[in-house]
LOBAMAR-53073 format. One record per atom (N, C-alpha, C): x, y, z. Coordinates in steps of 0.02 Angstrom, whole numbers, plus 50000, padded with zeros to 5 digits. Example, Ala and Ser with C-alpha at 12.3 -4.5 7.8 and 13.67 -1.06 7.14 Angstrom:
506604971650390/506154977550390/506604983550390/506424988850354/506844994750357/506455000250394/
***
This chain:
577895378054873/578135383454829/577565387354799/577005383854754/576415386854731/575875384554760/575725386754833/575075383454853/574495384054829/573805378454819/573325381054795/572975387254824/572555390954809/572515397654878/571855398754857/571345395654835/570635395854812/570315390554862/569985389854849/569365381754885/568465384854887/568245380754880/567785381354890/567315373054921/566745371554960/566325367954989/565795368154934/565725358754936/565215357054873/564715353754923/564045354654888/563515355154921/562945350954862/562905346554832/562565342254792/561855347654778/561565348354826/560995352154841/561095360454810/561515361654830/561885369054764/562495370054728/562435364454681/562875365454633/563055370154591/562285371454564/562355377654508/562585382154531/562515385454601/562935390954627/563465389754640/563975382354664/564565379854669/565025381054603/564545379754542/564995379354477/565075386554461/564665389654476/564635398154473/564955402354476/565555398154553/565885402054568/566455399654555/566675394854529/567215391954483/567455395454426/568295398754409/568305402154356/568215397854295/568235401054242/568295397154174/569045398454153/569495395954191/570345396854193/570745391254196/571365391554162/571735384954178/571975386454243/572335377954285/572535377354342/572425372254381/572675372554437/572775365154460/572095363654517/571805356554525/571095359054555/571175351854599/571165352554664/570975345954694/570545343354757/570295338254742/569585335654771/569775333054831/569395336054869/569585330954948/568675328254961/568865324954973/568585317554992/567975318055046/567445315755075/567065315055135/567275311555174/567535306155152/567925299655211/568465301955229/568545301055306/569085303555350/569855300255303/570235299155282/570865296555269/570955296955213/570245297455163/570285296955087/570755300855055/571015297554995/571555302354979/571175306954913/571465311254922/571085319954874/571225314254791/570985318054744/570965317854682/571075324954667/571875325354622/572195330054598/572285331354521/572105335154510/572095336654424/572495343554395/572615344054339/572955348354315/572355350154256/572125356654239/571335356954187/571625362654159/571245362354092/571325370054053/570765374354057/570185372254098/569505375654141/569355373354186/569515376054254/569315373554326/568605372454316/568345374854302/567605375254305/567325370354252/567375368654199/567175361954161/567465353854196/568035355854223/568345350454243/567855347754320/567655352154358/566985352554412/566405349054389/566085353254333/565575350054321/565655344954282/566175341954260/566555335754238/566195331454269/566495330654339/566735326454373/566185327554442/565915333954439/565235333754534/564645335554472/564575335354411/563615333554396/563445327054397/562785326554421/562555319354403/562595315454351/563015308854366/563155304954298/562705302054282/562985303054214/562385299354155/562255294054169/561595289654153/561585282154153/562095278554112/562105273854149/562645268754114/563285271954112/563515278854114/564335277554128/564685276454162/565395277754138/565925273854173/566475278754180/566185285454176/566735290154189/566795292054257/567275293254279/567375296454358/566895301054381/566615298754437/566145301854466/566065303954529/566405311754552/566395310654622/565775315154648/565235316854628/564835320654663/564565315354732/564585310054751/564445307754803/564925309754845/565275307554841/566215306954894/566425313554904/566455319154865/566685325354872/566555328954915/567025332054952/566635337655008/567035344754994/567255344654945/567455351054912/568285351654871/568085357454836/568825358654811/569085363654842/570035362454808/570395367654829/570775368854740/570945374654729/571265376954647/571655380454663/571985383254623/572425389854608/572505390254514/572325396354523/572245397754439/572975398554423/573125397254362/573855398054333/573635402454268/574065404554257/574405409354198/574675406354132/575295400454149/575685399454109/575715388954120/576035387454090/575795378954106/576565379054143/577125382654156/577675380254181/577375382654275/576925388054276/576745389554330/576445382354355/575795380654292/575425375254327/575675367754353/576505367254313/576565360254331/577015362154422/577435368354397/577515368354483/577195366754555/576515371254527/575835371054569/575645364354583/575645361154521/575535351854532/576025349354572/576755350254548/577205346454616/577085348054672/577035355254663/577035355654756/576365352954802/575885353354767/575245350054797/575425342954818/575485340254742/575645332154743/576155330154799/576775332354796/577115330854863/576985329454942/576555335554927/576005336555014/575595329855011/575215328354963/574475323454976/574835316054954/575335316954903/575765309054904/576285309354890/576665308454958/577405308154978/577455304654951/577355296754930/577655291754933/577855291754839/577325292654818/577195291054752/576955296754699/577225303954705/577245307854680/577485309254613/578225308154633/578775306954557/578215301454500/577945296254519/577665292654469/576795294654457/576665296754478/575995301654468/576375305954431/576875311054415/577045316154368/577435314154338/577665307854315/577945305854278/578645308254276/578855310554344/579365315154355/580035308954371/580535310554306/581145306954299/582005310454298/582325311354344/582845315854326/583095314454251/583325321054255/583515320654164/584145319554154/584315318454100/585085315754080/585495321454087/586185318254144/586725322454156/587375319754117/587755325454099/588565321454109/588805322054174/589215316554189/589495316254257/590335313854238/590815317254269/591335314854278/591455313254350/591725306754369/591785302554421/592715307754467/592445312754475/593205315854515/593575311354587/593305307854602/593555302854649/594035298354631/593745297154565/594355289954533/594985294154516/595455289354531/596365291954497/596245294954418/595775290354363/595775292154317/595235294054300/594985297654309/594115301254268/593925298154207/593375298254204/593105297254151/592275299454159/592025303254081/591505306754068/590935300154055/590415300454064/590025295954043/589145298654073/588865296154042/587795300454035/587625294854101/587275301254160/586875297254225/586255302154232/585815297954266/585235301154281/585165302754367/585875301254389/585575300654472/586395306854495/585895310454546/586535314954564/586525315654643/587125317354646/587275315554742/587935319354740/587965321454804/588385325754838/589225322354856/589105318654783/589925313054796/590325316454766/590545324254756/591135326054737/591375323754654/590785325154635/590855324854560/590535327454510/590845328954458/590665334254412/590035332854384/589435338454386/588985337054349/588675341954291/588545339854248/588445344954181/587695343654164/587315348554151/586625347554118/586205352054134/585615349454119/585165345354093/585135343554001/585045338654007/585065337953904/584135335653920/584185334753851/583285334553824/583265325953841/583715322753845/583695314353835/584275311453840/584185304253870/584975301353866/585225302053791/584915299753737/585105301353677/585765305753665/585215311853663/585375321453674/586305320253689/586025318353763/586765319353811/587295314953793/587115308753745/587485303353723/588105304153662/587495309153623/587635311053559/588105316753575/587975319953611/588445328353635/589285324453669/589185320953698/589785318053750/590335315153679/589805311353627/590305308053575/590745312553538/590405316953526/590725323153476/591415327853528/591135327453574/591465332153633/592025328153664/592155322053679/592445315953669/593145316953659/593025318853582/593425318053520/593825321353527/593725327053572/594375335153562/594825330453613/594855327453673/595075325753708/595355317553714/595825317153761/596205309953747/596005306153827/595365307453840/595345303253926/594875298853898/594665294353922/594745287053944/593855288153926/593835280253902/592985278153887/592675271453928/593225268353924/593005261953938/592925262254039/592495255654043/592435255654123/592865251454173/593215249254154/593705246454168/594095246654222/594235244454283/595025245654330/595445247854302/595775252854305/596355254154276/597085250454313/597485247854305/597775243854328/598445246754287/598725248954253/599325250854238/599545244954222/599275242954162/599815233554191/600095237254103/600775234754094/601065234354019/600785229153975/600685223553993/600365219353947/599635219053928/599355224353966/598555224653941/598585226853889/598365223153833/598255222453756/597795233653740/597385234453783/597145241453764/596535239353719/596135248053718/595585245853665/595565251153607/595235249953592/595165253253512/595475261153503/595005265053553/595325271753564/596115271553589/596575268453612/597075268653619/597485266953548/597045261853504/597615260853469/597415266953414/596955270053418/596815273853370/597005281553381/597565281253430/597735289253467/597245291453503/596495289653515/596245292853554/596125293353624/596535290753667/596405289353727/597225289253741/597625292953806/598255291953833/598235286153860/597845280153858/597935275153870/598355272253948/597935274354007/598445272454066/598235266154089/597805261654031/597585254654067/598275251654051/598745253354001/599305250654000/599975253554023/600035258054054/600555263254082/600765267354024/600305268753967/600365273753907/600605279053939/600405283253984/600385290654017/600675287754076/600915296654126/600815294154178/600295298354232/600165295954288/599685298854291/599565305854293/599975312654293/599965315954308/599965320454232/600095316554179/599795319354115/599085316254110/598745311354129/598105307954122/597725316154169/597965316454223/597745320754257/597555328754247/598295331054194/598055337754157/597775338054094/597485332154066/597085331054015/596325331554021/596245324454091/595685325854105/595395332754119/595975338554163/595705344454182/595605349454134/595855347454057/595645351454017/594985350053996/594875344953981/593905340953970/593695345554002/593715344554080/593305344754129/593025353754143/593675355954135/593705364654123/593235366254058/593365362853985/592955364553933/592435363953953/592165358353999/591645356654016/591085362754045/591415363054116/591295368954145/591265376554108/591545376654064/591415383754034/591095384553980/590745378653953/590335378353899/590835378753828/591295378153853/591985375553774/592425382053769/592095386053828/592625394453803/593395392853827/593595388553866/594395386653894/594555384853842/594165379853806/594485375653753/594525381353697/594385384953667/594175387953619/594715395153632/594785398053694/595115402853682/595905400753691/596025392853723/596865392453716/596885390253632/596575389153589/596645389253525/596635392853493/596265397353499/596385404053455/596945407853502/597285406053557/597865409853564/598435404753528/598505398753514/598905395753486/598785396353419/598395398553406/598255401053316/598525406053302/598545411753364/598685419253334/599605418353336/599875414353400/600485413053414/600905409453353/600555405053317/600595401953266/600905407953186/600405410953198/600305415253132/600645420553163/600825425753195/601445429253234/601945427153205/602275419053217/602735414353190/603005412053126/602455415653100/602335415253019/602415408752995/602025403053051/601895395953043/601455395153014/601425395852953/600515395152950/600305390852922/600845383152916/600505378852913/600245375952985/600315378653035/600105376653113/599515380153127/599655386453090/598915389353119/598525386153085/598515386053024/597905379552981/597775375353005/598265369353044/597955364953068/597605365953165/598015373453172/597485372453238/596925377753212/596755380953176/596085383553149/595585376353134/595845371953094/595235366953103/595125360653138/595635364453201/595565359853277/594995365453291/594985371453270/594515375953305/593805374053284/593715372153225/593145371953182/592785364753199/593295360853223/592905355053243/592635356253325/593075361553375/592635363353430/591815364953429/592035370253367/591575371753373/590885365753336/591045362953297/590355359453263/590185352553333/590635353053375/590605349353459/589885352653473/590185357553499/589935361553538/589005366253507/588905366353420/588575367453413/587955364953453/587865355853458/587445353953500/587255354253570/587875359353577/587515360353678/586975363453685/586525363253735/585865367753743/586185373153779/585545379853777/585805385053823/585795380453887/585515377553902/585215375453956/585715371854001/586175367753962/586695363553999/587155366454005/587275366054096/587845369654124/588055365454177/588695367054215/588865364454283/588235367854324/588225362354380/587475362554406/587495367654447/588285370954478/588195374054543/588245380554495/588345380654429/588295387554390/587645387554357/587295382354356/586605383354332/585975389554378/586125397454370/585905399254387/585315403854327/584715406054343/584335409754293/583835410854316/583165415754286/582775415354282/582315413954231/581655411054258/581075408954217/580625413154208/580335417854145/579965423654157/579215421054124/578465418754156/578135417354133/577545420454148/577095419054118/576515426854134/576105421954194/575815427354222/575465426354294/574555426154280/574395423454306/573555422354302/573395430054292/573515435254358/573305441954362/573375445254288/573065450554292/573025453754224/573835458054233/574195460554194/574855465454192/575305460954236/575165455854246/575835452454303/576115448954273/576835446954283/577125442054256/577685437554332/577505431554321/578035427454388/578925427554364/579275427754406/580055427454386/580195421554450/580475416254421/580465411454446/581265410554459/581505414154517/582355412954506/582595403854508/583345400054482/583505397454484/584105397154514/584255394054579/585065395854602/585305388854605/585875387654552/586215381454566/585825375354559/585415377054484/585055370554508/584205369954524/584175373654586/583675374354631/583015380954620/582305378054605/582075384254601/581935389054667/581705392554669/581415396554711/580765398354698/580425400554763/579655404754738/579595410354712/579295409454654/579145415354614/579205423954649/579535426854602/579425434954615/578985437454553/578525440954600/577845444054560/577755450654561/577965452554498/577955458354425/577355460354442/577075465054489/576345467054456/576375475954426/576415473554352/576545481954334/576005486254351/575315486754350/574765489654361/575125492654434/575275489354490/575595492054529/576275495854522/576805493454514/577375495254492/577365502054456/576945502154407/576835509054390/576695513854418/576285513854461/576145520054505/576535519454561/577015516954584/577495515554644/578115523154626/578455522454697/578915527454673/579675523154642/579515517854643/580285513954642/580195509954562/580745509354536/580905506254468/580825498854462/580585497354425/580345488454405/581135486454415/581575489554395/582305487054379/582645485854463/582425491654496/582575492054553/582325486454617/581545485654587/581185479954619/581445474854604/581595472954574/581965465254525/582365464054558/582845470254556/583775468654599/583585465854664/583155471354697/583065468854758/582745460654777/582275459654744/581875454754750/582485445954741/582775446154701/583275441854674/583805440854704/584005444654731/584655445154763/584265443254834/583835444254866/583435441554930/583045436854929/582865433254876/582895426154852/583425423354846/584035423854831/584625420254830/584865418154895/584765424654928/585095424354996/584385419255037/583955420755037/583385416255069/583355408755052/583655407054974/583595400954965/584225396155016/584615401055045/585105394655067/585695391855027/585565393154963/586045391154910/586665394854891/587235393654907/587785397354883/588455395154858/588645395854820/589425396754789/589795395754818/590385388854816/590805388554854/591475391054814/591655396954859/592125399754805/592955396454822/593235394954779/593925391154752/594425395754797/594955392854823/595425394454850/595995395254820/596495400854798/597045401454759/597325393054752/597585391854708/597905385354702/597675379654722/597125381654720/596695374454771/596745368954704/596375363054695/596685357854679/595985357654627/596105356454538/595395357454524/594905352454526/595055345554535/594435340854562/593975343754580/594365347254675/593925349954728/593715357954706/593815361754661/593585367954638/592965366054618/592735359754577/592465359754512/592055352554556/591995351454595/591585346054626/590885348854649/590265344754634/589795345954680/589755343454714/589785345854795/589995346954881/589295344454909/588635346654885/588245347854927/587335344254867/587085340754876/586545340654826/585825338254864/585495344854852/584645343454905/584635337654874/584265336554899/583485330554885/582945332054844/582935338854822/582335341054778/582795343254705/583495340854695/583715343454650/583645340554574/583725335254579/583465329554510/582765332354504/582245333954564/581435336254531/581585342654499/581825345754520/581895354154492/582295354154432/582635350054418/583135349754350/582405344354296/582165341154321/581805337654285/581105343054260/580865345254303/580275351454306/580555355654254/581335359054237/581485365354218/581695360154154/581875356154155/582075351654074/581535351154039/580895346954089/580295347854024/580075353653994/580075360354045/579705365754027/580315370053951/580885367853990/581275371753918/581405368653872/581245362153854/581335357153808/580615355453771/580065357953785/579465358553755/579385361853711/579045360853672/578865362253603/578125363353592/577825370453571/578115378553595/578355378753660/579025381653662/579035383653750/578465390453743/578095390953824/578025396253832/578495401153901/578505406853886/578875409453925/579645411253897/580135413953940/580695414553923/581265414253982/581875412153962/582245411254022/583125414954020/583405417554054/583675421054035/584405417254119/585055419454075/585395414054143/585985421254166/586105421654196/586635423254254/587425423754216/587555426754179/588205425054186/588705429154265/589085434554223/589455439754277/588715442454323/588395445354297/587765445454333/587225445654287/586705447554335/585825444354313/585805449054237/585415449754179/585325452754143/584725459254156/584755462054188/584135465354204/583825469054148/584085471254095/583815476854051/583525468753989/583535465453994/583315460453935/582845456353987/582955456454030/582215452754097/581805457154041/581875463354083/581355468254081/581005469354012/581475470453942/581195469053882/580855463053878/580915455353916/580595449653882/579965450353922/579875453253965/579105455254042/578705458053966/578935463153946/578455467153898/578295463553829/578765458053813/578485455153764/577955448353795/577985446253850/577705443153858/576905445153880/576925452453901/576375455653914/576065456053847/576425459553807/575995459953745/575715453453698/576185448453732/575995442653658/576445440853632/577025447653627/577685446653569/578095441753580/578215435653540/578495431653545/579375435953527/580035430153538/580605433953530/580945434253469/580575429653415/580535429253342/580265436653310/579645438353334/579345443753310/579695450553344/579755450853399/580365455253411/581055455353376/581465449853376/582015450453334/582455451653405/582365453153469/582765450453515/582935442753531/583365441653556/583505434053583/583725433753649/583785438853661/584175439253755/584845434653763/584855429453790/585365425353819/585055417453817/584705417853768/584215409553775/583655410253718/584065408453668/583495408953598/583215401453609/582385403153603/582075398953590/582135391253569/582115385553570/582025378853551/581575378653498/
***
């Protein structure tokens, strides 16, 4: 995705001219070896060039710090811009030089999902870290199992489906658990429901789910207005603070957590080059390779930054392979709302895009997809990021206020 695209040949005998030509820049820098099989030494530095003479000047007596000016037969770098650029740059290197043991060199862990199990007769919501193409609902990324633990309890609550892990067995004499006797659960471990109300319950969860709480939220405020029309208004009171508890649910969602095959956006972070900035599309999940903003160019071009964008994005989408499986009138919503299809690089790319937007300062800004791309607020956050302007000091927020 971000290959290194620098190198240079170390020469013990001319160093000082080796270090010379090393920038004084952050970025990712790695050592290959003199011995035929040796494996490179890969680093992530906030000065390529200190991190060199780090590691190829002659060591001091008596230490014990890493020392490769013997072993080295040169580097390879790529300068970065932004640290979400540089950790990409690191996966993709690291993958190439160690297949095996990459993920634990970057400490790279998929991040906490909700998953509803759409296969089982009776669903149930519950926090996983592992995702697969088994036809089941997945929601996220959260900051931590915690995060996603704490969000599911509150979110839980609006709804009457099932907690426990249990066989469901329909038996009448199963005694039930707590949430059943406490109204919160339709209870089908005991033939409480049948299945086909267990079934349009779960699909209301599962729909709030998917829409970030707007299903849930707008059949209530239509049963509020229907209410008060009725001149019920002791009903609208009590579904107004069915509304009020949606919402204090829902306060804790991140922008960030979505159904995975709707997790689409971009990442706008500044580029090593001077006036450039990278747009890092996201489709479903999945990143793509950067599209590169170079306004110094762009400006004197005959065509519109806005115009370059459309194009560029929309031919990344189509290049990535990744697409939308669109729902069939009346089709069945399990299979609407299932994920069908899940790379192998998708837990890294959800894990990569969780740390970088869950960091504290984020740098950069990210902006998501709804009906379509935002292009006129891309383009405002390119210029604040050119200048410095954070989105506090602007007083914009786009579609993804800050952490």
């Amino acid at each position: 995705m971000l290959p290194l695209d620098c190198g240079l040949e170390f020469d013990p005998a001319h160093d000082a001219e080796f270090f010379r030509g090393l920038p004084s820049r952050p970025g990712v820098v790695r050592f290959a070896m003199q011995a035929a099989g040796a494996e490179p030494y890969l680093i992530r530095t906030a000065d390529i060039r200190r991190a060199a003479e780090r590691l190829l000047n002659p060591p001091e007596p008596g230490s014990r710090r890493l020392n490769l000016r013997e072993v080295a037969a040169g580097i390879a770098y790529r300068v970065t811009g932004s640290k979400f650029e540089q950790s990409l740059a690191m996966y993709s290197q690291a993958k190439i030089d160690f297949p095996r043991r990459y993920r634990e060199l970057l400490r790279l862990r998929p991040p906490a999902l909700l998953k509803v199990n759409l296969a089982n007769e009776y669903p149930r919501c519950y926090v996983t870290r592992r995702i697969s193409g088994d036809e089941g609902f997945y929601f996220g990324p959260f900051p931590s199992r915690r995060a996603a633990e704490g969000f599911a309890e509150g979110f839980l609550d609006l709804f009457k489906t099932r907690r426990c892990q249990i066989k469901i067995r329909r038996d009448p004499s199963f005694p039930g658990c707590i949430y059943s006797e406490m109204k919160m659960c339709l209870a089908p471990c005991f033939a409480g429901c049948t299945r086909e109300e267990y079934d349009a319950e779960a699909a209301r969860m599962v729909e709030a789910l998917a829409t970030s709480g707007a299903s849930l939220t707008e059949a209530l405020e239509r049963d509020r207005e229907a209410a008060s029309g009725a001149l019920d208004f002791e009903r609208a009171a009590a579904v107004h603070k069915r509304i009020e508890k949606v919402s204090a649910a829902l306060r804790a969602l991140p922008d960030v957590a979505r159904r995975l095959d709707d997790l689409d956006a971009v990442v706008l972070a500044r580029a090593a080059a001077p006036k450039s900035i990278l747009v890092f599309p996201l489709r479903a999940g999945l990143l793509a390779p950067p599209v590169v903003l170079n306004f110094s160019d762009i400006s004197s071009g005959p065509r519109s930054v806005e115009t370059l964008l459309r194009g560029e994005l929309e031919s990344a989408a189509s290049a990535s392979g990744v697409a939308h499986l669109k729902s069939t009138e009346g089709e069945n919503w399990r299979k609407r709302l299932a994920l069908r299809r899940a790379a192998p690089e998708l837990p890294e790319h959800l894990a990569l895009l969780a740390r970088w937007f869950y960091s504290k300062p984020r740098e950069g800004e990210i902006f998501f997809r709804e009906d379509a791309w935002p292009y006129r607020r891309i383009l405002r956050a390119c210029g604040r990021l050119l200048t410095g302007t954070s989105q506090e000091d602007s007083g914009t927020a786009g579609n993804a206020p800050p952490s």
